[in-house]
Backbone as numpy.savetxt, mean C-alpha at the origin, in Angstrom:
# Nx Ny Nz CAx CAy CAz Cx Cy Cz
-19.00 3.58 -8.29 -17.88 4.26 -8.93 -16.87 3.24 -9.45
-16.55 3.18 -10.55 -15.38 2.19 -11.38 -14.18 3.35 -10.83
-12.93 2.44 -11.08 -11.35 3.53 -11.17 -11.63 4.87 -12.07
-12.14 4.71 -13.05 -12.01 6.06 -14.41 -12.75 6.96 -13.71
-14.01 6.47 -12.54 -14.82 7.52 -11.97 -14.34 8.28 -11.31
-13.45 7.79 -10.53 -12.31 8.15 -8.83 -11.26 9.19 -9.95
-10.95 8.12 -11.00 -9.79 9.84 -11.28 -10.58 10.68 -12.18
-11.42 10.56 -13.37 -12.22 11.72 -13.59 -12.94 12.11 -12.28
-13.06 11.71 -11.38 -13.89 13.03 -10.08 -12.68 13.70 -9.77
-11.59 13.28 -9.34 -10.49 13.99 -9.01 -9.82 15.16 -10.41
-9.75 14.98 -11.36 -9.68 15.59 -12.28 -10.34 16.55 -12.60
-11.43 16.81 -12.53 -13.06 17.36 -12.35 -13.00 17.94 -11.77
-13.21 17.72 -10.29 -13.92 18.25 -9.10 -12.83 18.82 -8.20
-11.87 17.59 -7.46 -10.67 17.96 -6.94 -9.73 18.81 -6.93
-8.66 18.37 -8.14 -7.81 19.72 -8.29 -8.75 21.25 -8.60
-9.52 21.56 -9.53 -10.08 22.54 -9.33 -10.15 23.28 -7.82
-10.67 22.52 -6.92 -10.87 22.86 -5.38 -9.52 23.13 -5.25
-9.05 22.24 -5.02 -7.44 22.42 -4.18 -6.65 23.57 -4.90
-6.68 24.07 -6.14 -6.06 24.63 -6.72 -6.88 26.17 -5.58
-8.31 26.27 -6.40 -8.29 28.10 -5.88 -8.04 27.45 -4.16
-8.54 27.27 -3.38 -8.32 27.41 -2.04 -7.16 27.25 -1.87
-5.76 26.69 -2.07 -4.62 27.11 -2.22 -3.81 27.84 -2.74
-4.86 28.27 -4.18 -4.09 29.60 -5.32 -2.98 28.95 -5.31
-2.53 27.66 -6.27 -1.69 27.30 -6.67 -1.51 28.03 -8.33
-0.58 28.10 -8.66 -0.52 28.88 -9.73 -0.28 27.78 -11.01
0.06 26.53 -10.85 -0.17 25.51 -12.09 -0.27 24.36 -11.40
-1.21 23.35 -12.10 -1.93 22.07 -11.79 -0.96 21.03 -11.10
0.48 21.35 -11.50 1.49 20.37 -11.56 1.73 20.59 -9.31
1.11 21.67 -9.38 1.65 21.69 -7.55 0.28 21.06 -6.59
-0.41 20.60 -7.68 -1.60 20.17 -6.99 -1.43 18.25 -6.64
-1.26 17.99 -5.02 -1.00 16.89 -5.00 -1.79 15.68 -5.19
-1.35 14.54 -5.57 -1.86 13.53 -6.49 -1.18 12.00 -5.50
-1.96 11.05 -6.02 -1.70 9.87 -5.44 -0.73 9.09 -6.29
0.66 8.80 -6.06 1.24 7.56 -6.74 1.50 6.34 -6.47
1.43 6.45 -5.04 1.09 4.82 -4.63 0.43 4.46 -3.76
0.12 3.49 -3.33 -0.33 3.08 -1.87 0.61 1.68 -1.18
1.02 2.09 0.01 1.51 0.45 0.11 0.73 0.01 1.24
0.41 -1.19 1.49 -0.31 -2.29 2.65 0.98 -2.79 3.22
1.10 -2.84 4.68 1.97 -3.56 4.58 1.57 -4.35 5.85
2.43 -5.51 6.41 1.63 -6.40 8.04 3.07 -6.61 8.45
3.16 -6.34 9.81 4.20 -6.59 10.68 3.86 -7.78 11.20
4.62 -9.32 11.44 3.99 -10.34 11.83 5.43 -10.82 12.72
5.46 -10.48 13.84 6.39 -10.93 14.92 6.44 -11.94 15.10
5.40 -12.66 15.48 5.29 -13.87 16.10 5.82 -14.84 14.88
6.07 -14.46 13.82 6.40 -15.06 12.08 7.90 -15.98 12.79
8.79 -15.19 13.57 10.15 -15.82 13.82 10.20 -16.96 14.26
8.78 -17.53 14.92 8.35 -18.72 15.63 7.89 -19.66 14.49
6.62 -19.38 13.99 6.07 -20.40 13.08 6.30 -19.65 11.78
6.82 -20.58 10.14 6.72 -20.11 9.09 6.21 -19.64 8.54
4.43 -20.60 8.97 3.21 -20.98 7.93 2.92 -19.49 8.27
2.92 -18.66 9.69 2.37 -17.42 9.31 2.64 -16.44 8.22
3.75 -16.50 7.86 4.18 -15.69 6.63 2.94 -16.08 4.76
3.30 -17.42 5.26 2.60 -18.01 3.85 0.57 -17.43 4.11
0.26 -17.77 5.36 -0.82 -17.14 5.55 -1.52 -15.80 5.17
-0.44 -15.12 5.71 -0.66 -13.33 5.37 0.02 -13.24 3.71
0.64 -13.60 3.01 0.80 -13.01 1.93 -0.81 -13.58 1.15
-1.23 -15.09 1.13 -2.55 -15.41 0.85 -3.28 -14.29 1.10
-3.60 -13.84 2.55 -4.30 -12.58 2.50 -4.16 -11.57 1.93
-3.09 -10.75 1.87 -2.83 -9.90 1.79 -3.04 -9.67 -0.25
-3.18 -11.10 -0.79 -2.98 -11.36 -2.32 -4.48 -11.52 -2.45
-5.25 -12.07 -1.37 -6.77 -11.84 -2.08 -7.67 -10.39 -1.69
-6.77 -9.96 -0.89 -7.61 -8.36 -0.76 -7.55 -7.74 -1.76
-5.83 -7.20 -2.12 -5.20 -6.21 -3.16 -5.80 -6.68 -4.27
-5.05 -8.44 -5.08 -5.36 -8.09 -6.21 -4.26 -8.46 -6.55
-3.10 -8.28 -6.23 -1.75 -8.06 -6.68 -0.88 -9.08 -5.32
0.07 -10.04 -5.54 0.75 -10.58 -5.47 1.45 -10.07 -3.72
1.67 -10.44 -2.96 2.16 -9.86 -1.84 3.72 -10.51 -1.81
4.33 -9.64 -0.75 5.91 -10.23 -0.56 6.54 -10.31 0.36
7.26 -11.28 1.00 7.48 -11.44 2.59 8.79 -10.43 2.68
8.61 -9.58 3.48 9.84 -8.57 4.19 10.86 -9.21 5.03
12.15 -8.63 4.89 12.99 -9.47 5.37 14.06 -8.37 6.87
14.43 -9.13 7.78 14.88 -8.68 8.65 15.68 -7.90 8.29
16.14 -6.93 9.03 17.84 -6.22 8.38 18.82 -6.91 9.32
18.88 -7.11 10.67 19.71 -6.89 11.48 19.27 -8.30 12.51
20.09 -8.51 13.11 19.97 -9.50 14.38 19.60 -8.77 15.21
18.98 -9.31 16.00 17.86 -8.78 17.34 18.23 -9.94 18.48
18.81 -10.19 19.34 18.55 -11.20 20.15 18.00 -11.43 21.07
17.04 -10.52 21.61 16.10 -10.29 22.49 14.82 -9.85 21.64
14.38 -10.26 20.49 13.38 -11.08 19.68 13.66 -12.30 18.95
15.00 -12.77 19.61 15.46 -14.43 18.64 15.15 -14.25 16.85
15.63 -12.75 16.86 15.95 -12.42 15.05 16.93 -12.04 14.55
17.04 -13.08 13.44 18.23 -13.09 12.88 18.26 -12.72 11.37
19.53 -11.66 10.66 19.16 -10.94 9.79 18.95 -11.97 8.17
17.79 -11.34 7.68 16.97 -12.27 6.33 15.80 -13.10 6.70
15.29 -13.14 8.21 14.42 -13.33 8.78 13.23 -13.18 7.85
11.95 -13.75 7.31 10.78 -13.01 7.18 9.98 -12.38 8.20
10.12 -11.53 8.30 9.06 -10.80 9.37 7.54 -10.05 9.29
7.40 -10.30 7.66 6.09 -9.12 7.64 6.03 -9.33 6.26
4.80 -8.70 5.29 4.20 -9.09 4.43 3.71 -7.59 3.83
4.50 -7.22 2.60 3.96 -6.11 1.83 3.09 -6.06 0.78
2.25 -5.28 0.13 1.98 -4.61 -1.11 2.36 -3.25 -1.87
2.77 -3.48 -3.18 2.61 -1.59 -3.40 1.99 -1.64 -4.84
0.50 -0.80 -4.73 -0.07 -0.63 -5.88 -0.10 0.55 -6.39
0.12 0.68 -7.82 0.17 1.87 -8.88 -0.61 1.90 -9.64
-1.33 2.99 -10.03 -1.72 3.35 -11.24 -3.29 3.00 -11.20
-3.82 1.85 -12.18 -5.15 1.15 -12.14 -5.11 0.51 -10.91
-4.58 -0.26 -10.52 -4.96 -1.31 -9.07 -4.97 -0.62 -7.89
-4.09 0.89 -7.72 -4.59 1.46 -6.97 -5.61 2.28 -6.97
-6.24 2.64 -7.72 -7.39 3.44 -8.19 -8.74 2.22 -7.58
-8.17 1.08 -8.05 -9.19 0.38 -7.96 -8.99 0.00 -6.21
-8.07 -0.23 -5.57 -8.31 -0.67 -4.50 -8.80 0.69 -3.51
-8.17 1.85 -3.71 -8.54 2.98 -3.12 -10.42 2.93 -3.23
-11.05 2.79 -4.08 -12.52 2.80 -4.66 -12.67 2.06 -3.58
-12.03 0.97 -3.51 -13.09 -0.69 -2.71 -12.89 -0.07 -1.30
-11.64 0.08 -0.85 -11.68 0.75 0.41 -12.18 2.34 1.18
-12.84 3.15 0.11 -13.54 4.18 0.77 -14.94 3.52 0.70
């Protein structure tokens, strides 16, 4: 299955279903995917840097798309975190790249 397959099947096959077994009365109430996000909580990150630089590498050759280090909000002092911290490593894909990563991952 390419991306065009995943949303023509959903187009096709999907809403049709979801529509009568819900008797939605227009297409627009039939729910749809707009994003997906990945994201990695990396605690132990407050200790060593390189873990941050590690997981976005990963996290950039799974997706496809560029990853981004998350940042603390608040001081914690009983996790020695302090706020702007990197702590964790996101993605958020739209449109084609999620079509396409949704495909690779079912």
């Amino acid at each position: 299955m390419s991306t065009e397959t995943v949303k023509k099947d959903y187009k096709e096959r999907i809403v049709p279903a979801l529509t009568e077994k819900f008797s939605y009365t227009t297409p627009m109430q039939v729910p749809k995917l707009k994003k997906i996000v990945i994201n990695q909580g990396l605690g132990a990150a407050t200790q060593d840097k390189k873990l941050i630089e590690t997981a976005i590498n990963e996290l950039t050759a799974i997706t496809g798309q560029k990853a981004v280090a998350t940042l603390s909000r608040k001081d914690i002092s009983n996790f020695k975190l302090r706020k702007k911290m990197p702590i964790g490593v996101m993605v958020t894909l739209r449109r084609e790249k999620m079509y396409e990563f949704l495909e690779r991952l079912i």
